[in-house]
C-alpha positions, -999 to 999 in steps of 0.1 A, spaced: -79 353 -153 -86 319 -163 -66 323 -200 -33 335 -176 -36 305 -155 -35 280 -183 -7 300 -200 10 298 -170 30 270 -159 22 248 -130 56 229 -123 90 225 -105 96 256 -121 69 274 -107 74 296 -76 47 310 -53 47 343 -46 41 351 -7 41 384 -9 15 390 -37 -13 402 -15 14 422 5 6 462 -6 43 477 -22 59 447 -22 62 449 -60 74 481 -63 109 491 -64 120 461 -82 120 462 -124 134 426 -131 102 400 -145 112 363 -141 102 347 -180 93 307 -185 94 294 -222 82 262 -234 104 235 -216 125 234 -185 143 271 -193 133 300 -179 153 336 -175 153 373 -155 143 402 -179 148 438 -169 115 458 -179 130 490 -183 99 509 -202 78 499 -166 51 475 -184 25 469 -160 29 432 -161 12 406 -137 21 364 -139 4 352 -172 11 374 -193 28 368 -228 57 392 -232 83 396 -261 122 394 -247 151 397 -257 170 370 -276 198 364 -301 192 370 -327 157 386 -328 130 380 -296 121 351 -280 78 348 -266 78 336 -230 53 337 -199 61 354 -172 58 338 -138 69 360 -108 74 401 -103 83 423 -71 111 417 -44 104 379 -42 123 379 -80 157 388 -64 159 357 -40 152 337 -72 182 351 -91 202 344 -62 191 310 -56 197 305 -97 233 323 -92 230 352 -113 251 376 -96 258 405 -121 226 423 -132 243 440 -159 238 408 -182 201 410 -179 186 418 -210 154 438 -213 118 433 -220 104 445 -259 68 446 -252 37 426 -241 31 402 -273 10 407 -298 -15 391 -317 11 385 -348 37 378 -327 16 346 -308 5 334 -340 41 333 -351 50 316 -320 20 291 -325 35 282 -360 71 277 -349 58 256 -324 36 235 -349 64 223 -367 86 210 -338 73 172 -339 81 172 -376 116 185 -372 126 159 -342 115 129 -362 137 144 -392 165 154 -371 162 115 -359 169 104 -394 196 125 -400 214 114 -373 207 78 -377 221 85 -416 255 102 -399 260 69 -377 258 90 -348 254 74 -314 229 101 -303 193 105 -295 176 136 -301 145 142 -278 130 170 -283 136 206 -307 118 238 -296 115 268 -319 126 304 -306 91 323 -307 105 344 -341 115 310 -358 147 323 -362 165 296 -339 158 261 -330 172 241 -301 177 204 -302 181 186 -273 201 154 -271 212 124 -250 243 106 -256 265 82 -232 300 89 -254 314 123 -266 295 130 -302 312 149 -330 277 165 -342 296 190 -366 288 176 -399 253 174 -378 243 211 -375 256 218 -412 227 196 -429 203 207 -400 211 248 -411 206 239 -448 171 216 -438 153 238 -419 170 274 -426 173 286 -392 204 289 -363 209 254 -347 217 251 -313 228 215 -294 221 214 -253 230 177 -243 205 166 -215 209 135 -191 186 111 -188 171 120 -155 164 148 -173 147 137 -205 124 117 -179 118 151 -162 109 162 -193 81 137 -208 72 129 -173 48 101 -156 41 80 -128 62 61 -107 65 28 -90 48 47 -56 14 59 -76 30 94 -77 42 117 -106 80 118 -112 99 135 -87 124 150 -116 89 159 -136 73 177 -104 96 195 -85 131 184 -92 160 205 -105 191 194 -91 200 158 -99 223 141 -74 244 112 -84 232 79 -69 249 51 -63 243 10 -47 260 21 -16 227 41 -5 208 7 -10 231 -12 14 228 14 43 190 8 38 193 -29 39 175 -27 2 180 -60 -18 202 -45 -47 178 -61 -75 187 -35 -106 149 -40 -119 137 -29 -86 159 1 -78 160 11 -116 137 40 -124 122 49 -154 149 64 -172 168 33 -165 191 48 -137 188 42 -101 160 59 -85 165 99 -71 143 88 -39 171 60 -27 192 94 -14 161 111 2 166 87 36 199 75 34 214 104 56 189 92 83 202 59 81 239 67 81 232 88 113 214 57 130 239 35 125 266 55 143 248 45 172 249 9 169 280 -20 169 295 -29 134 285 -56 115 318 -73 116 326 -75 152 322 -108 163 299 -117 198 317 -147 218 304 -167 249 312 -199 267 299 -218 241 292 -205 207 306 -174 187 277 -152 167 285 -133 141 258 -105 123 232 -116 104 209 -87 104 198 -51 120 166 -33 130 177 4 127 142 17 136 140 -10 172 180 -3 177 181 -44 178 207 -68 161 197 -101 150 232 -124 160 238 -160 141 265 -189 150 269 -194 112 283 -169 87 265 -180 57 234 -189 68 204 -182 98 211 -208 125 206 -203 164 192 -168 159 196 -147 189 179 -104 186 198 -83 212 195 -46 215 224 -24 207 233 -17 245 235 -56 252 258 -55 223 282 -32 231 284 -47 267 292 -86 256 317 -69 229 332 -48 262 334 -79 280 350 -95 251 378 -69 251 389 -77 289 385 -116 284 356 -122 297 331 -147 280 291 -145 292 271 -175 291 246 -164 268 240 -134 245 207 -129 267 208 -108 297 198 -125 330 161 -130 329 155 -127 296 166 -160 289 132 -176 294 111 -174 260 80 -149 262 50 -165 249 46 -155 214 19 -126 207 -9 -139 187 -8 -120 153 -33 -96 152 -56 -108 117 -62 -69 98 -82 -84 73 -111 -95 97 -115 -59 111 -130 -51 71 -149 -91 71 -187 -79 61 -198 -116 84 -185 -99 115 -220 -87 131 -228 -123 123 -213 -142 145 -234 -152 176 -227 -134 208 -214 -150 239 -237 -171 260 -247 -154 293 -234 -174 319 -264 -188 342 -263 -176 379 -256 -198 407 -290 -209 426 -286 -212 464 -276 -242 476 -315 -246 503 -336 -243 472 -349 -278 462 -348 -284 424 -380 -286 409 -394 -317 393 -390 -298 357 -352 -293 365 -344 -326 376 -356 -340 340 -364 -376 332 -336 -390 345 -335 -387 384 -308 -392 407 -309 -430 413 -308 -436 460 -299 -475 461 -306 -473 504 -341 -486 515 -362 -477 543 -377 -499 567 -413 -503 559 -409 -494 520 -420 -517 496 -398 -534 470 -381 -512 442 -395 -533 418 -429 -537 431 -425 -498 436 -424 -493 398 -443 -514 386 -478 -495 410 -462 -462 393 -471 -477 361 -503 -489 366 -513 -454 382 -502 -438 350 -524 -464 330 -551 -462 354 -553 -425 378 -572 -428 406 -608 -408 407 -614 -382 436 -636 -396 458 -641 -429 448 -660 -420 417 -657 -443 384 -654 -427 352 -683 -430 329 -676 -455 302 -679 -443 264 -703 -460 242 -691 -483 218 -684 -469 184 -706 -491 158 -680 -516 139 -675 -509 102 -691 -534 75 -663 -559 69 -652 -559 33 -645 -589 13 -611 -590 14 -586 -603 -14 -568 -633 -10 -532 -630 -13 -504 -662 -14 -486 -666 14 -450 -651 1 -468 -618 -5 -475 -620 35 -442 -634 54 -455 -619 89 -481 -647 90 -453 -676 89 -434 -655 119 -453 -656 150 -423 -634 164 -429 -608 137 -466 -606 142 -458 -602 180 -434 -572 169 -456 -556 145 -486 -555 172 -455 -535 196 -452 -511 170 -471 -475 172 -504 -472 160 -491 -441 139 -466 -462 119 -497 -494 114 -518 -489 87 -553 -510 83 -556 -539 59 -580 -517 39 -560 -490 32 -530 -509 23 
């Protein structure tokens, strides 16, 4: 099963067959669908009833001799196909030979071994003719008997002269099948701008002519480089929306109809088909007073136009006061790996009743200053001064003194150095002395250890 699915082809020319697992449905119907090498496949009328499923390698009909293909559909679903492809007489069918055999593959596998040499030989020949042609590719009939050379060419090539020195080359039947170059792209394939595979190499068969007037109903820049595909034409997918676009636009004002009111005229500078709004300017040329509108606003000031009637602005009543700008919304900061970071908000602190007395610890260092005095109270000076010498000095309970430390013993004085007097400056400042005895004991260090 596996060798049939790589033999057969997975492509825009591949069909799927929905009534496979249907019992009967592939009875009653003797016409195989065939796929060969490139973009050509054919209906085959199995007359001699080979049991033949998708994958297999058959031998058809050709001219002259037999051709190898795969074959790709069977049953009922095979007649929809042939009317889709617009094959109406079934008398022109030709027949199936047989399933193919071992010689008859490794004659195909030889004829198609030497289709790369042949193209790049072809190419010189051509190019010795001083034909304006390209040849792309050459595929071999599966006897060898025939070879097909496809070409691309913008003007009308006399390729006469052309097939008589290919015949005496290679000694088989030439055949010329001009291909466009939508087609050629189809047929090499590869990605596009999107990331995708090639529309024309994926499912594509019908190519539709394209033109710049499906970029300007999309409002598309008309940059050649941009809307250029590969194969150097515009791109297949500029048609896919454009019918949507033409059908929007029905329902909104034309561009050239002009918007007048009491004291400006606005003329079209650009349109939202997806929001229905039209963005209005007072200049042709260029973006100046910009005014957006939707499409019913529109047709109402052009209404009011028509009878004479000028409004005072484009806006209707009430809308004339600016809304307050959205802030943009920043997409980049939902992905920001710092986001759990950041601190959380600080819990607001609940309101204390307004009878509770603050605490000495809440009121801090720095209490509430009362300038009124009783009668009776001391001074406010002499008031801070007994608060000082109670924090030097705090009172003992009950009237008891607090036992005095014994002396520590002095430390034998050391002879000490004598040192000029620039090396000391303190001792001709009295002030500076008088500051240095001020200073903490933590920042003082001893004559000894100095």
């Amino acid at each position: 099963m596996e060798d049939k699915e790589k033999r057969c082809p997975r492509g825009k020319l591949h069909c799927f067959n929905w009534l496979d697992d249907i019992p009967g449905a592939s009875d009653g119907w003797d016409i195989v669908e065939v796929q060969f090498k490139n973009t050509r496949k054919g209906y085959y009328r199995n007359s001699t009833n080979i049991p033949l499923e998708p994958g297999d390698m058959v031998a058809v009909e050709a001219t002259p001799g037999h051709d190898i293909g795969a074959v790709t559909l069977t049953g009922r679903l095979v007649a929809l196909q042939m009317r889709r492809a617009g094959i109406k007489n079934e008398a022109e069918v030709r027949r199936v030979f047989r399933k193919a055999k071992p010689a008859d593959l490794e004659k195909y596998e030889e004829a198609r071994a030497r289709e790369n040499d042949t193209m790049i030989r072809a190419r010189k020949i051509a190019e010795s003719l001083n034909l304006n042609m390209k040849i792309g590719d050459v595929e071999y009939q599966g006897d060898g008997n025939k070879a097909i050379f496809y070409y691309i060419a913008d003007e009308r090539v006399d390729f006469r002269q052309l097939i008589k020195v290919l015949a005496e080359t290679f000694k088989v039947r030439i055949e010329m099948k001009q291909i466009g170059a939508r087609q050629e792209a189809g047929r090499i394939g590869g990605i596009g701008s999107c990331g995708r595979p090639l529309c024309c190499a994926s499912w594509m068969t019908n190519f539709v002519s394209v033109g710049t007037s499906a970029a300007r109903y999309q409002d598309i820049s008309l940059n050649p480089q941009k809307l250029a595909g590969q194969c150097a034409k515009l791109k297949c997918c500029l048609n896919f929306e454009v019918d949507t676009y033409v059908e929007s636009a029905r329902h909104l004002p034309e561009k050239s109809a002009r918007l007048e009111t009491a004291d400006n005229t606005y003329f079209h500078f650009k349109t939202d088909i997806f929001k229905k709004e039209i963005t209005y300017s007072t200049d042709k040329s260029m973006a100046a007073n910009l005014v957006t509108i939707d499409a019913a606003r529109a047709f109402e000031v052009i209404e009011m136009n028509r009878r004479g009637e000028k409004p005072l602005t484009l806006m209707r009543e009430g809308e004339e006061k600016e809304k307050g700008k959205p802030k943009p919304i920043d997409l980049a900061s939902q992905d920001d790996l710092t986001r759990f970071d950041k601190s959380k908000k600080k819990k607001k602190k609940k309101k204390k009743p307004a009878d509770s007395q603050p605490q000495p610890s809440e009121i801090g260092n720095n209490p509430p200053k009362d300038n009124t005095q009783k009668v009776g109270d001391k001074p406010r000076k002499q008031q801070q001064q007994q608060s000082q010498d109670n924090k030097e000095k705090p009172a003992q309970p009950n009237g008891t003194q607090k036992p005095q430390k014994p002396p520590k013993p002095k430390r034998p004085n050391r002879p000490k150095e004598e040192k000029p007097k620039q090396d000391n400056p303190r001792q001709d400042n009295p002030q500076q002395q008088q500051r240095s005895s001020r200073e903490p004991k933590a920042f003082r260090m001893p004559d000894e250890q100095k």
